[in-house]
C-alpha positions as CSV (number, residue, x, y, z in Angstrom):
1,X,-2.8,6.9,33.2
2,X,1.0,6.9,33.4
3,X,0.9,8.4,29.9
4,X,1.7,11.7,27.8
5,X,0.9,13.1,24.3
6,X,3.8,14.1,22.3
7,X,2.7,16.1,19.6
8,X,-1.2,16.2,18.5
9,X,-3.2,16.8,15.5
10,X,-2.5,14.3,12.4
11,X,0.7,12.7,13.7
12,X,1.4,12.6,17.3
13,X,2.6,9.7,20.2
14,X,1.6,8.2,23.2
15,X,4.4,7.9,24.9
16,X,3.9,5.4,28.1
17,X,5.5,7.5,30.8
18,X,4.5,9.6,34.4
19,X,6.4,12.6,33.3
20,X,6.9,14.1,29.7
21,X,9.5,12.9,28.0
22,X,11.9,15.5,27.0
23,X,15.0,13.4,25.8
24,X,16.4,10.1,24.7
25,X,17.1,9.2,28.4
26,X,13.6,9.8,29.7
27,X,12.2,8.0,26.3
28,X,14.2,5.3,27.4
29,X,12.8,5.0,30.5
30,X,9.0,4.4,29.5
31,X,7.0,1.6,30.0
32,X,7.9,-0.3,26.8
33,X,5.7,-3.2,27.8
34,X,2.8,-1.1,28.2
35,X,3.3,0.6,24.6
36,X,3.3,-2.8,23.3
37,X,0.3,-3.6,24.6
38,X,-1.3,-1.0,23.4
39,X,0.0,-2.0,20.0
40,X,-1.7,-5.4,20.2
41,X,-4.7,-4.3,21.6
42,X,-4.8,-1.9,18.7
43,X,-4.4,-4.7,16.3
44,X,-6.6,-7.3,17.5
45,X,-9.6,-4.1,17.2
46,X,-8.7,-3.5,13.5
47,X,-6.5,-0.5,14.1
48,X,-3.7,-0.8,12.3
49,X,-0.7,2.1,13.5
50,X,3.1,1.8,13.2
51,X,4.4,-0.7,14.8
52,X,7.4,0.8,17.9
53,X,7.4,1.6,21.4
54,X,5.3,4.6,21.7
55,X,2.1,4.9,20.5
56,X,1.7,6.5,17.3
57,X,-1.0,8.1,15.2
58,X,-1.2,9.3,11.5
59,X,-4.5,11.0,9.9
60,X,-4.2,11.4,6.8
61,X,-7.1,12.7,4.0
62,X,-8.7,9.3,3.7
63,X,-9.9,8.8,7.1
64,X,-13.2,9.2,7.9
65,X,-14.9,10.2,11.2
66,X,-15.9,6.6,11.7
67,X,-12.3,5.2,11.5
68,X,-11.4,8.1,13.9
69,X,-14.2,7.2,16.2
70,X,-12.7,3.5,15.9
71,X,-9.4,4.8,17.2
72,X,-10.6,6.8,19.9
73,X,-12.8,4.3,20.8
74,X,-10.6,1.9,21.0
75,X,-7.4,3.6,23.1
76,X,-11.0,4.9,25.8
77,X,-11.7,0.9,25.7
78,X,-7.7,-0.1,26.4
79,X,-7.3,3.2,28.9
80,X,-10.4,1.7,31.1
81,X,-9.2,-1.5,30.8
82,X,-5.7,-0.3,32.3
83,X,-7.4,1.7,35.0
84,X,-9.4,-1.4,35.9
C-alpha cells in the first residue's frame, strides 16, 4: 500500500503517502482522499478514531485486546480491499 506509519505504539498515524513524510510539504502531498476513506470505512465498522487526514490511533488503558483486534482487523479488511 501507498502508505507509512508515523510514530507507533499508543498514538501513532497512517499517513497515505509512497514515501515518508518528513515535512509539511510532503504531508501535504498525501492522498487525502484515501485517508478519508479510511476514516469512513473505520466508522461504518464501529471504530471510532479522530476525525483528519491521516489516520490516527490512540490506546489508551481501557482498551481491551478485543477492541484492538477490531482495529486491526478492520484497517487488514480496508488494506485488502484497496489492494483488490
Amino acid at each position: 500500500l501507498p502508505a507509512h506509519t508515523v510514530g507507533f505504539g499508543v498514538k501513532g498515524a497512517v499517513t497515505w503517502s509512497a514515501t515518508p513524510v518528513r515535512n509539511y510539504r510532503d504531508y501535504k502531498r498525501t492522498d487525502f482522499g484515501v485517508a478519508e476513506l479510511s476514516w469512513l470505512w473505520g466508522v461504518n465498522r464501529g471504530v471510532l478514531t479522530p476525525p483528519g487526514l491521516d489516520e490516527q490511533w490512540l490506546v489508551s488503558l481501557a482498551h481491551t485486546p478485543d477492541d484492538m483486534a477490531t482495529l486491526v482487523g478492520e484497517f487488514a479488511e480496508l488494506a485488502a480491499a484497496l489492494r483488490a
